[in-house]
C-alpha positions in Angstrom: 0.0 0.0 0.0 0.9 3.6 -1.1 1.5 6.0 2.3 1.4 9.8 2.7 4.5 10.8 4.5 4.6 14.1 5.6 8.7 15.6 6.3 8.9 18.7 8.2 12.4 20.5 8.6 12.1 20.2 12.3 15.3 21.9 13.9 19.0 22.6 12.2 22.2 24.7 12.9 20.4 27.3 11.0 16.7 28.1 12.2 15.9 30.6 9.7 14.6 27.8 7.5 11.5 26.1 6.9 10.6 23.2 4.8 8.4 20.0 4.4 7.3 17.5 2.0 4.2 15.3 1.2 6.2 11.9 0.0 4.0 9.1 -1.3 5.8 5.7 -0.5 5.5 2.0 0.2 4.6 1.1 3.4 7.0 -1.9 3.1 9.8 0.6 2.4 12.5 0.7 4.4 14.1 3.2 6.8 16.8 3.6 4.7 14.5 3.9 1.7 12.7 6.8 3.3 16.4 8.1 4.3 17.3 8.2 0.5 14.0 10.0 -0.3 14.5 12.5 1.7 18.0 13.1 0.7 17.0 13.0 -2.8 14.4 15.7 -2.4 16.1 18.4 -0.3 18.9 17.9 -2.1 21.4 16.6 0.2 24.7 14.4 -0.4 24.2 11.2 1.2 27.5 11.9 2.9 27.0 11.3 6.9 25.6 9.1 9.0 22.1 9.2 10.2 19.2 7.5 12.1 15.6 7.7 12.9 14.4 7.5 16.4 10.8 7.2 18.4 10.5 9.3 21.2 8.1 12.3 22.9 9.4 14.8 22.0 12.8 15.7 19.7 14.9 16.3 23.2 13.4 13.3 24.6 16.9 10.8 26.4 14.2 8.4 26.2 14.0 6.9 22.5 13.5 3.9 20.0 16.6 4.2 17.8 17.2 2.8 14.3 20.7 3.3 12.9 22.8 2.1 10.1 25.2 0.9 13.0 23.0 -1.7 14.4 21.7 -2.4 10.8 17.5 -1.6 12.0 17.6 1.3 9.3 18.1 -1.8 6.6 15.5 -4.3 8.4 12.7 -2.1 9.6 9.6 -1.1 7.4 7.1 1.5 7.9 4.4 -0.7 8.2 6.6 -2.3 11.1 6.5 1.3 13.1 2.9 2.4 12.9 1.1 2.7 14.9 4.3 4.7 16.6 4.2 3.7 20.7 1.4 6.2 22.0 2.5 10.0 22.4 5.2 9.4 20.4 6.8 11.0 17.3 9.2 10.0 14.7 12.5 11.8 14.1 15.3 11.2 11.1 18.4 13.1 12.2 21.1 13.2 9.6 24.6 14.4 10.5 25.7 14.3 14.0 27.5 17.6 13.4 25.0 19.7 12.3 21.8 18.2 13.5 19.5 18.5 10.7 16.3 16.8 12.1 13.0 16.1 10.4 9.9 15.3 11.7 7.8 12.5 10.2 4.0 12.2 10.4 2.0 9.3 8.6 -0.8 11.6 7.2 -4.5 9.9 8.2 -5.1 9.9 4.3 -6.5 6.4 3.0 -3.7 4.5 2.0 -3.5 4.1 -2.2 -2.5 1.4 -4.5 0.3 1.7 -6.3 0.0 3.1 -9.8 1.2 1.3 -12.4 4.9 2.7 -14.1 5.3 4.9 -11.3 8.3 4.4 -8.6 7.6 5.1 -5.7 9.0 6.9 -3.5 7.8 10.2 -5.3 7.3 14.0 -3.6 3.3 15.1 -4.0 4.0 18.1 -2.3 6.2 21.0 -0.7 6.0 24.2 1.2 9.0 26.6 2.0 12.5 26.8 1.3 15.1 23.8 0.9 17.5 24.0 3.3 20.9 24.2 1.7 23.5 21.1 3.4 26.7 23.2 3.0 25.7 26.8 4.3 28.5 29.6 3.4 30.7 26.8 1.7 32.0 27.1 -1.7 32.9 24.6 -3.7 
């Protein structure tokens, strides 16, 4: 089944930016296949390490963590996390050194069946500004 995936910019080094995403994807997809979305349409390099976490808040000491380091990024669907533990949310936090964290919500929409020739994971919609990875470098 097709899911609506909504991706807010949540907090970063720079907090003059805001950005989300309505992603349509698989709800057998992989962590990590939701991690390469994302990357792919904020226009990211897939260059630092990352997980996704459960907790109650994005501060919360208290969390579910999947990580590329323990391999649950690779082996854990979305249909495996939802419902999320009550009061929780879902976090993706990519590179440790600047903290970019997004927020994920699974929208209440019905869930769709896949369309025929389209590959899915694909952006629906977006609001704001992309944040750029690399503020104030040059190349």
């Amino acid at each position: 089944m097709i899911w609506t995936i909504k991706v807010v910019l949540y907090e970063a080094f720079y907090d003059d930016i805001s950005w989300e995403a309505l992603i349509e994807i698989d709800s057998s997809s992989k962590l990590d296949d939701l991690h390469l979305a994302i990357q792919k349409f904020v226009n990211f390099g897939d260059d630092h390490p990352y997980e996704f976490y459960q907790s109650r808040d994005v501060r919360s000491k208290r969390r579910v963590r999947y990580t590329e380091n323990e391999n649950s990024v690779y082996e854990t669907t979305l249909k495996m996390l939802y419902p999320l533990n009550k009061g929780n949310g879902l976090f993706y936090l990519f590179d440790y050194g600047d903290q970019w964290i997004f927020k994920i919500t699974k929208s209440r929409k019905k869930a769709l069946e896949p369309k025929d020739k389209i590959k899915y994971p694909i952006l629906v919609g977006e609001k704001g500004s992309k944040p750029i990875q690399y503020q104030g470098i040059e190349d």
